[in-house]
C-alpha positions in Angstrom: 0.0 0.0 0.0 1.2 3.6 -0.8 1.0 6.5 1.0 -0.2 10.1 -0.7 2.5 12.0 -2.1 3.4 14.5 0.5 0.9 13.4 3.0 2.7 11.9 6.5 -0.2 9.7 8.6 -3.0 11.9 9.3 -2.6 10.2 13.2 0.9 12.2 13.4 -0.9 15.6 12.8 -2.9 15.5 15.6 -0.3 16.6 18.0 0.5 20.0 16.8 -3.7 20.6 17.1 -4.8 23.0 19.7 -6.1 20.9 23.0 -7.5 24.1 24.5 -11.1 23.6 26.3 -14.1 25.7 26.6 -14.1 27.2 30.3 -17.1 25.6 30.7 -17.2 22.2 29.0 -16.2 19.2 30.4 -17.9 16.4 27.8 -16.8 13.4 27.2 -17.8 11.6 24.2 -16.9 8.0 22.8 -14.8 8.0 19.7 -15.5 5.6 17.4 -11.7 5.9 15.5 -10.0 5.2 19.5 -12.5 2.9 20.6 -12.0 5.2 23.7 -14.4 8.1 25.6 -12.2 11.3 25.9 -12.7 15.3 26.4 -14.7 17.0 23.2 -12.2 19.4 22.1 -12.8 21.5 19.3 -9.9 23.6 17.6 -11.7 26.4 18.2 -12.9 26.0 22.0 -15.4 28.3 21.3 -17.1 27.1 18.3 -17.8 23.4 17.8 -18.4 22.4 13.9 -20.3 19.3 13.9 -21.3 17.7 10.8 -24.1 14.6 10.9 -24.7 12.5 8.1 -28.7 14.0 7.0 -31.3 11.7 5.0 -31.9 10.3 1.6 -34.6 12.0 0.7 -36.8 9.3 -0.9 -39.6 8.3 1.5 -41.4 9.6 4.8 -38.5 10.0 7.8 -38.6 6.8 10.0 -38.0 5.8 13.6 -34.5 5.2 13.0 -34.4 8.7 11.6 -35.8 9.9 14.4 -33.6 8.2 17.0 -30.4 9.6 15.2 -31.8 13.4 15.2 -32.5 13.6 18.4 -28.8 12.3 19.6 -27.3 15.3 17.5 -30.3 17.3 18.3 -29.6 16.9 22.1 -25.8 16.9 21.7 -25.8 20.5 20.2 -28.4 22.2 23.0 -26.0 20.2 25.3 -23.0 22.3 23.8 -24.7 25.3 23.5 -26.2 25.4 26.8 -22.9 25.2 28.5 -21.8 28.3 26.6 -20.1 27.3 23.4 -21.1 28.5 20.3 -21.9 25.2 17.7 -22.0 25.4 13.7 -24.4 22.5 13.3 -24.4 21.0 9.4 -27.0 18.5 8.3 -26.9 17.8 4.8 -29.7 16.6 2.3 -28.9 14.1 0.2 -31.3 14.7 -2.5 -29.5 12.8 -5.7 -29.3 9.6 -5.6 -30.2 5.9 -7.2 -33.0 5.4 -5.0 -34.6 8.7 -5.4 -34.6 8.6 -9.4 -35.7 4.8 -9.2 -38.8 6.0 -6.7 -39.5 8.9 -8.8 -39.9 6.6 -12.0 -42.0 4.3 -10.4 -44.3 7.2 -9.4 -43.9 9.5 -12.4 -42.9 12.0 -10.9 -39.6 13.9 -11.7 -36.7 13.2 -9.2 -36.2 16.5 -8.0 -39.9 17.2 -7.3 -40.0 14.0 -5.0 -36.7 14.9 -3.9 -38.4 18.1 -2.7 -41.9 17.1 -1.3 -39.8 14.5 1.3 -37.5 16.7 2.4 -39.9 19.3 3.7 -41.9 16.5 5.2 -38.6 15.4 6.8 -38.5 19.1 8.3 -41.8 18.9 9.1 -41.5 15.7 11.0 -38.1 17.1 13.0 -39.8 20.0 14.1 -42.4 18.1 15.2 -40.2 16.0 17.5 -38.5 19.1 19.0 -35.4 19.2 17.0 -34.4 22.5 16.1 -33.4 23.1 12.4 -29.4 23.2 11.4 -27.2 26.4 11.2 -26.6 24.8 7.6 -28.5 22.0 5.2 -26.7 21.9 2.6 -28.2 19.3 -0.4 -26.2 17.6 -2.8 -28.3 19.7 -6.0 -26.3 22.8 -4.6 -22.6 21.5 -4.1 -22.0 19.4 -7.5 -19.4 22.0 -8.3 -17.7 21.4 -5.0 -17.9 17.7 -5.4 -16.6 17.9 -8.9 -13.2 19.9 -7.9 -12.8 17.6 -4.9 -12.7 14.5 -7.3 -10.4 16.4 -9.6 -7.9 16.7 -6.4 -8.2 13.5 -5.8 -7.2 12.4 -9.7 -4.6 14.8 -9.3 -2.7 13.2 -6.0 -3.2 10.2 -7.2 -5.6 8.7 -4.8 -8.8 8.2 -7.9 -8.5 7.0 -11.7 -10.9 7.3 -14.2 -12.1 4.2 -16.2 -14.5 4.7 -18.6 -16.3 7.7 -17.4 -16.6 6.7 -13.8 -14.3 7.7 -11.1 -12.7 5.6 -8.6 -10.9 6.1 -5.3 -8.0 3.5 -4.8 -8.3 2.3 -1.6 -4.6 1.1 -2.0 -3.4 4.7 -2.0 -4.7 5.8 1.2 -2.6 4.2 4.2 -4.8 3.2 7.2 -7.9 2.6 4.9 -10.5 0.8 7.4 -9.3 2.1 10.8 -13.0 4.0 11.5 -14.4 0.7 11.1 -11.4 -1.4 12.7 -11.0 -3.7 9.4 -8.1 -4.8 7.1 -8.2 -4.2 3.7 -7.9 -7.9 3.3 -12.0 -8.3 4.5 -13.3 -5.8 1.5 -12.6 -8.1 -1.2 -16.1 -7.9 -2.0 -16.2 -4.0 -2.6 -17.5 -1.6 -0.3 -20.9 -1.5 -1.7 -21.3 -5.3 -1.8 -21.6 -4.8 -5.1 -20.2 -7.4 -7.2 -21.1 -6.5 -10.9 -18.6 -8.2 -12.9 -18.2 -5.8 -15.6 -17.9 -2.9 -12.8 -15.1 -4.8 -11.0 -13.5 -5.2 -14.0 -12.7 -1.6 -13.8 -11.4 -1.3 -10.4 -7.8 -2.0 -9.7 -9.4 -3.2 -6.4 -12.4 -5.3 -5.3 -12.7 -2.2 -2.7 -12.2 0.9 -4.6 -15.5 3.1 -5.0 -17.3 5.2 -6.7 -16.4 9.3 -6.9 -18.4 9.5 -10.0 -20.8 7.0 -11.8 -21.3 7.6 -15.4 -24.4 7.6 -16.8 -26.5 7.3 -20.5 -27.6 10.6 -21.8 -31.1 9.7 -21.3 -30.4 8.8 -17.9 -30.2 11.4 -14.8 -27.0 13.2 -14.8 -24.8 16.4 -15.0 -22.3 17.4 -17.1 -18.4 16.9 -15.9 -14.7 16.9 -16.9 -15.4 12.7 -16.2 -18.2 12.9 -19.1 -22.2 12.6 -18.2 -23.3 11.3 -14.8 -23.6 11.8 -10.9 -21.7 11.7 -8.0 -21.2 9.0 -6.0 -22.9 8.9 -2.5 -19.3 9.1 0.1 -17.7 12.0 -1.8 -21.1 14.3 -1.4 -20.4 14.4 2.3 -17.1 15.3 2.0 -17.2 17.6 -0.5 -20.3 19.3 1.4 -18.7 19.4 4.9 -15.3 20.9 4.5 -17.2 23.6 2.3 -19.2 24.8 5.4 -17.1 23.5 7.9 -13.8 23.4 7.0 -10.9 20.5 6.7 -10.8 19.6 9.8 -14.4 18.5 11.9 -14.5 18.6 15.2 -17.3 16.0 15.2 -18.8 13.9 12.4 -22.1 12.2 13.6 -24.8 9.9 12.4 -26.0 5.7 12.8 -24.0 3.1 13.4 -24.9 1.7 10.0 -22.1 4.2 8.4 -19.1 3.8 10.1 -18.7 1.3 6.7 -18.5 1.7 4.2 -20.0 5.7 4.5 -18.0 7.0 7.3 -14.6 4.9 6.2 -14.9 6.1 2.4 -15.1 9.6 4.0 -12.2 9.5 6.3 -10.3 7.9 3.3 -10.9 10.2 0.2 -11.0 13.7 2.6 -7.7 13.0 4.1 -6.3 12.1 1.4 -7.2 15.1 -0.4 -6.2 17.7 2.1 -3.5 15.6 3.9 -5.6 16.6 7.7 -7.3 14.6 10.0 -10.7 14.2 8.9 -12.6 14.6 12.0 -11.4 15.4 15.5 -14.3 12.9 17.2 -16.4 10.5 15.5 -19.9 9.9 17.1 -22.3 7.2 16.1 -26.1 6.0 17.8 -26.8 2.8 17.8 -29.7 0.6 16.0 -33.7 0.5 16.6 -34.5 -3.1 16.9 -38.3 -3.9 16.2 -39.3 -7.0 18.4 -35.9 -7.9 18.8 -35.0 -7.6 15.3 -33.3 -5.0 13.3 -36.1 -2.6 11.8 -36.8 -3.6 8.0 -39.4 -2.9 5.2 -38.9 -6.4 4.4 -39.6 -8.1 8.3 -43.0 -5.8 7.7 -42.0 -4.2 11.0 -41.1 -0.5 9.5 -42.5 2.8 11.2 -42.8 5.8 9.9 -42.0 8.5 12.0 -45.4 10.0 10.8 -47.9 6.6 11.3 -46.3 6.5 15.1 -47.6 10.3 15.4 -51.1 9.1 14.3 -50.9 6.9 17.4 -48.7 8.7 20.1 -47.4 12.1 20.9 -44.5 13.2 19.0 -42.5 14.2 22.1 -43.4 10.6 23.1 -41.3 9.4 20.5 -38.5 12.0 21.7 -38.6 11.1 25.1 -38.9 7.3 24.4 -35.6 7.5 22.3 -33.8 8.8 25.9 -34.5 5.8 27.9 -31.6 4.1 26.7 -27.9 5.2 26.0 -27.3 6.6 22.8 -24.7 4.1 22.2 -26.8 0.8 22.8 -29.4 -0.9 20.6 -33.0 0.8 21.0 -35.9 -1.7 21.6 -39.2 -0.8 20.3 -42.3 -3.6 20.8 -45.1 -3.7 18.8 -48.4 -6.1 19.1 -50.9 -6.5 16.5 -54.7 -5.8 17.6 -57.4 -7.7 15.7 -59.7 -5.2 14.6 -57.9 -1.8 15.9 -55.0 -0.2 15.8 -51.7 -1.5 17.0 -50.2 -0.6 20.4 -46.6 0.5 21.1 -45.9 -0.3 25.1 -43.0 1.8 25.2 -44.0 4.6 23.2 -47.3 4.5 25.5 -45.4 4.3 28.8 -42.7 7.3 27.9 -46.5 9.2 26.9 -47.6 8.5 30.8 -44.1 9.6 31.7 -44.3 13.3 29.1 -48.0 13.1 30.8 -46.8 13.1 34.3 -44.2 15.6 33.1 -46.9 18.1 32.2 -49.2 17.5 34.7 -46.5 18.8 37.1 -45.5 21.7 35.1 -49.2 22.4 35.1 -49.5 22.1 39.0 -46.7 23.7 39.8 -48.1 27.1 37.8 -51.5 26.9 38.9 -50.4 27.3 42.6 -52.7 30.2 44.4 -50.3 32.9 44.6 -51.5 33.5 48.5 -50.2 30.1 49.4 -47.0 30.8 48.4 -44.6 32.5 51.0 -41.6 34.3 50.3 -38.9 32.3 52.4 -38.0 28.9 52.9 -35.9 25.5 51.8 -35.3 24.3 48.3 -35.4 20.1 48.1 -32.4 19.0 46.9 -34.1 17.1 43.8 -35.5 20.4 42.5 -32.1 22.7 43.3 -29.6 20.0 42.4 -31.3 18.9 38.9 -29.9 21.7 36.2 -26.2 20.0 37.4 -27.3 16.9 37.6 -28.6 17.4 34.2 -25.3 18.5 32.8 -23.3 16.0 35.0 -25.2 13.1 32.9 -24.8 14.6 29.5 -21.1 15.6 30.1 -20.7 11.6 30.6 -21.1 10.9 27.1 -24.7 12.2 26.6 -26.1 10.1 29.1 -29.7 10.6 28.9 -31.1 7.7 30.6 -29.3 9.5 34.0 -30.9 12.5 33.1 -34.4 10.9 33.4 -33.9 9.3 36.5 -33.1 12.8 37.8 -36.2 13.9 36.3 -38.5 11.4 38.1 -37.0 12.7 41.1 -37.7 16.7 40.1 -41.2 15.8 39.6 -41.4 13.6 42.6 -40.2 16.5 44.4 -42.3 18.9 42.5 -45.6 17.3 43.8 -44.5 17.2 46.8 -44.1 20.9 46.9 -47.5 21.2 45.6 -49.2 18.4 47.9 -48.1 20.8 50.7 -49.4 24.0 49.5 -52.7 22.6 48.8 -53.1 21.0 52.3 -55.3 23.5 54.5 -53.0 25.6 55.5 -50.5 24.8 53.7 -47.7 26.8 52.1 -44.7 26.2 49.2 -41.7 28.8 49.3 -41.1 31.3 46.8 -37.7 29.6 46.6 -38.7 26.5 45.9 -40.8 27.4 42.9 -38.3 29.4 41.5 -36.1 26.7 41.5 -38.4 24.5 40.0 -39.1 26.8 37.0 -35.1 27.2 36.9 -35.0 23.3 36.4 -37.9 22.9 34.2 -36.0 25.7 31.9 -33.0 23.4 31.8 -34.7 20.7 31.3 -36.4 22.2 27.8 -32.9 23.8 27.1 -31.0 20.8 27.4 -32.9 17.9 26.3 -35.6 19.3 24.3 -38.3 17.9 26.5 -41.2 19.6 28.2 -41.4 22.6 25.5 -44.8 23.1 24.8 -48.0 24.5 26.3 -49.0 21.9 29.4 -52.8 21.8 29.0 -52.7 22.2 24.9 -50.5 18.6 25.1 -53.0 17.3 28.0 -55.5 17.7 26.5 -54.4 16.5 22.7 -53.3 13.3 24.5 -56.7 13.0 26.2 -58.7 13.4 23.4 -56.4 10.9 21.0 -57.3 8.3 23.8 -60.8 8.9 24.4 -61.4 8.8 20.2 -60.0 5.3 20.0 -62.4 4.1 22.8 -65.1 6.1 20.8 -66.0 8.8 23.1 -66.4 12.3 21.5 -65.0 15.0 23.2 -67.9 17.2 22.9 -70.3 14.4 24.7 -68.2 14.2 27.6 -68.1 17.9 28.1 -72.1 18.2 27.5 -72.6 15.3 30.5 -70.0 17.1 32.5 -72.5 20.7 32.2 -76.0 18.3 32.9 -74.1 17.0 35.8 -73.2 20.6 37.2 -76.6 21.5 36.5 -78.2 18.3 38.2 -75.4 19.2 41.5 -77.0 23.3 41.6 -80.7 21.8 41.5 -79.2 19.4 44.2 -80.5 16.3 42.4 -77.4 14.1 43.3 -78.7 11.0 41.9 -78.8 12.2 38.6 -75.4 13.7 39.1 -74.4 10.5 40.3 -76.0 8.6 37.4 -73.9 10.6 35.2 -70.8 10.1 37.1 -71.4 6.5 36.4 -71.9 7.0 33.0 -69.0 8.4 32.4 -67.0 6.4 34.3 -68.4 3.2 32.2 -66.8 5.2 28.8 -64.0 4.8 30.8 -63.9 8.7 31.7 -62.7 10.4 34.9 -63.9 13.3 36.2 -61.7 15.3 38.1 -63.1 17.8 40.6 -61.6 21.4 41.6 -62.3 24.5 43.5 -61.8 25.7 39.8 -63.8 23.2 38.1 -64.3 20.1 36.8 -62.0 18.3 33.8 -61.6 15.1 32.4 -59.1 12.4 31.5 -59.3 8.9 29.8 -58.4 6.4 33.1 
């Protein structure tokens, strides 16, 4: 194997990086390349450029999707919220074989499908809390980029061209397959899997892949020095990173299911080009497994981010993808229901938890302002949780600790409120101020517990009662005939109705302020 003219091992060049931390950061995040946690230190200790690998834009976003999002998502309000500044790329990759084959089975042109999905993806992100990128870039946008970086590439010697496509030689690039902790020896079958015999024919090595495919005329493509065609799928992330980011990432992110051959062909052509270290820290979440196997169209166990929204809250989904670490396998369980719709027990039990989560936040700012006194001592659950909170995510974005703080918060929370509400009873100016103070850090931080309380109460309220069949509007009409029946003092008949309700499997829920309703 040769080594790029000029080039010494990309390894050797990390020791004359900068090591300097953010006076305030103290992550540590498991790097893929050591195998090994270790500080986050970006070159520029205060601004982190963090690159995650976005979607193919050919189909609705699914659960796996969502999973990875949120990691990044949380990652960056992680960073930010301890005071350093983060460039946050996403790309979209919107050319690509599967888009053009899905457009021509639809009819549709590939750049209008490309289109419609990726502002469904945006709209399915922002609907599970993630906030948008600084930058998307899409591959439409950067094929001038991509074209000069293959050129480089041709140019030191690390790509040939053989009839119109573009190869990188994997033999050129010394360390090719330490991201994925391979020899070279084990990708005799090509990166891709891909054993066409006519394309290996091409290749100098089983392994080498595609910088450009060339294509028919009458086939999707765009002019190029290489002749007609389009890029191939590894050197769009390269090219589009180090034109936002630079040459050097501090973090390159996305599933586990790239570190090969996506993340490896990455690391290989963008170091060779520029003779840097790709990436300072490479991050990757781990799978969704469906029953206990991995998530597939084919094993008819495939969610759409959008069909579980149908069924659960969206920042169900977002909390249910904290409950385990980033790093590990997420299990989702499914069961069948003849005749109804299908039920999710661990979406539905991190929906009680968001529930509980609200109900609290709700309590807690409903408290009658004359039962609150000005002095007093803050619980230690409720003062202690914005540190906990960052002492959990500094440990490589431990989320799962972060919940179990949380449960205490709100345990504490109720508490606070249990005692006000008592005859007599007070709760300390202190102690709600601190509660707010941790409720803000838990939104800024995680993403969780965002919205309006009731507005999410009550959505969740009615979605149950509607798949039991009760109508919103009949509950609330029974509810009046009762309060009428209770001011003409006929208590049977408010009683009757009582019962009623609570056969439709409703629960009413008296209050010196009035009477509501939940599904029990």
């Amino acid at each position: 194997m040769t080594r790029t003219a000029g080039c010494e091992p990309a390894v050797a060049r990390w020791q004359g990086m900068r090591q300097t931390r953010h006076p305030t950061m103290s992550l540590q995040l498991y790097d893929t390349l050591t195998g090994q946690k270790a500080p986050f230190t970006p070159a520029d200790p205060q601004n982190a450029r963090v690159y995650v690998c976005g979607p193919t834009v050919y189909d609705y976003a699914h659960l796996g999707h969502a999973r990875c999002y949120i990691v990044y998502d949380v990652l960056t309000r992680h960073l930010r919220t301890s005071g350093m500044r983060v460039t946050y790329v996403r790309n979209v990759t919107d050319i690509d074989d599967k888009i053009i084959n899905r457009a021509a089975e639809r009819g549709e042109q590939p750049d209008q499908l490309a289109a419609r999905f990726t502002e469904a993806f945006r709209e399915d992100m922002e609907r599970l809390g993630n906030a948008a990128p600084d930058v998307e870039p899409k591959v439409s946008e950067h094929l001038p980029h991509i074209i000069a970086l293959v050129q480089r590439l041709i140019a030191s010697g690390n790509a040939y061209e053989a009839d119109g496509d573009v190869y990188f030689s994997v033999e050129s690039f010394e360390g090719y397959g330490k991201l994925s902790h391979r020899n070279l020896s084990e990708h005799e079958t090509g990166a891709s899997g891909r054993t066409d015999a006519e394309q290996t024919a091409r290749k100098r090595h089983p392994a080498d892949f595609a910088l450009w495919k060339s294509a028919e005329r009458s086939e999707v493509g765009w002019e190029s020095p290489f002749g007609w065609g389009r890029p191939g799928w590894h050197i769009e992330c390269s090219a589009m990173s180090m034109e936002h980011l630079g040459e050097t990432l501090d973090l390159h992110g996305g599933g586990l299911d790239l570190v090969f051959p996506h993340h490896e062909n990455e690391l290989a052509q963008s170091e060779a080009a520029t003779c840097k270290p790709f990436s300072r820290c490479w991050m990757h979440n781990g799978f969704v497994e469906v029953n206990k196997e991995k998530m597939g169209k084919s094993l008819g166990n495939f969610f759409t981010a959008r069909e579980l929204f149908r069924h659960i809250e969206p920042e169900a989904v977002r909390f249910f993808a904290m409950t385990v670490h980033y790093r590990a396998p997420l299990g989702f369980e499914f069961e069948e229901v003849a005749g109804g719709a299908p039920r999710f027990p661990g979406l539905e039990e991190a929906e009680r938890r968001l529930e509980y989560l609200y109900k609290t936040q709700l309590r807690l700012r409903e408290l009658p302002a004359e039962r609150i006194v000005p002095e007093g001592w803050v619980p230690d659950a409720i003062s202690g949780f914005p540190k906990a909170l960052k002492r959990a995510l500094d440990d490589d974005l431990n989320m799962p600790i972060g919940l179990a703080a949380l449960s205490d918060l709100l345990a504490s929370v109720n508490e606070l409120c249990d005692a006000a509400l008592r005859k007599k009873g007070t709760a300390q100016q202190a102690a709600v101020d601190a509660a707010e103070r941790a409720f803000e850090a838990l939104q800024r931080r995680l993403g969780i517990g965002f919205q309006e309380p009731r507005e999410v109460l009550e959505r969740i309220r009615d979605r149950r009662a509607e798949a039991r069949g009760v109508r919103r509007e009949w509950v609330e009409q029974r509810i009046v005939d009762r309060a009428e029946a209770r001011s003409n003092k006929d208590f049977a008949a408010a009683d009757r109705i009582r019962v009623e309700l609570t056969e439709a499997g409703v629960e009413l829920l008296d209050s010196p302020a009035g009477t509501t309703w939940q599904i029990a």
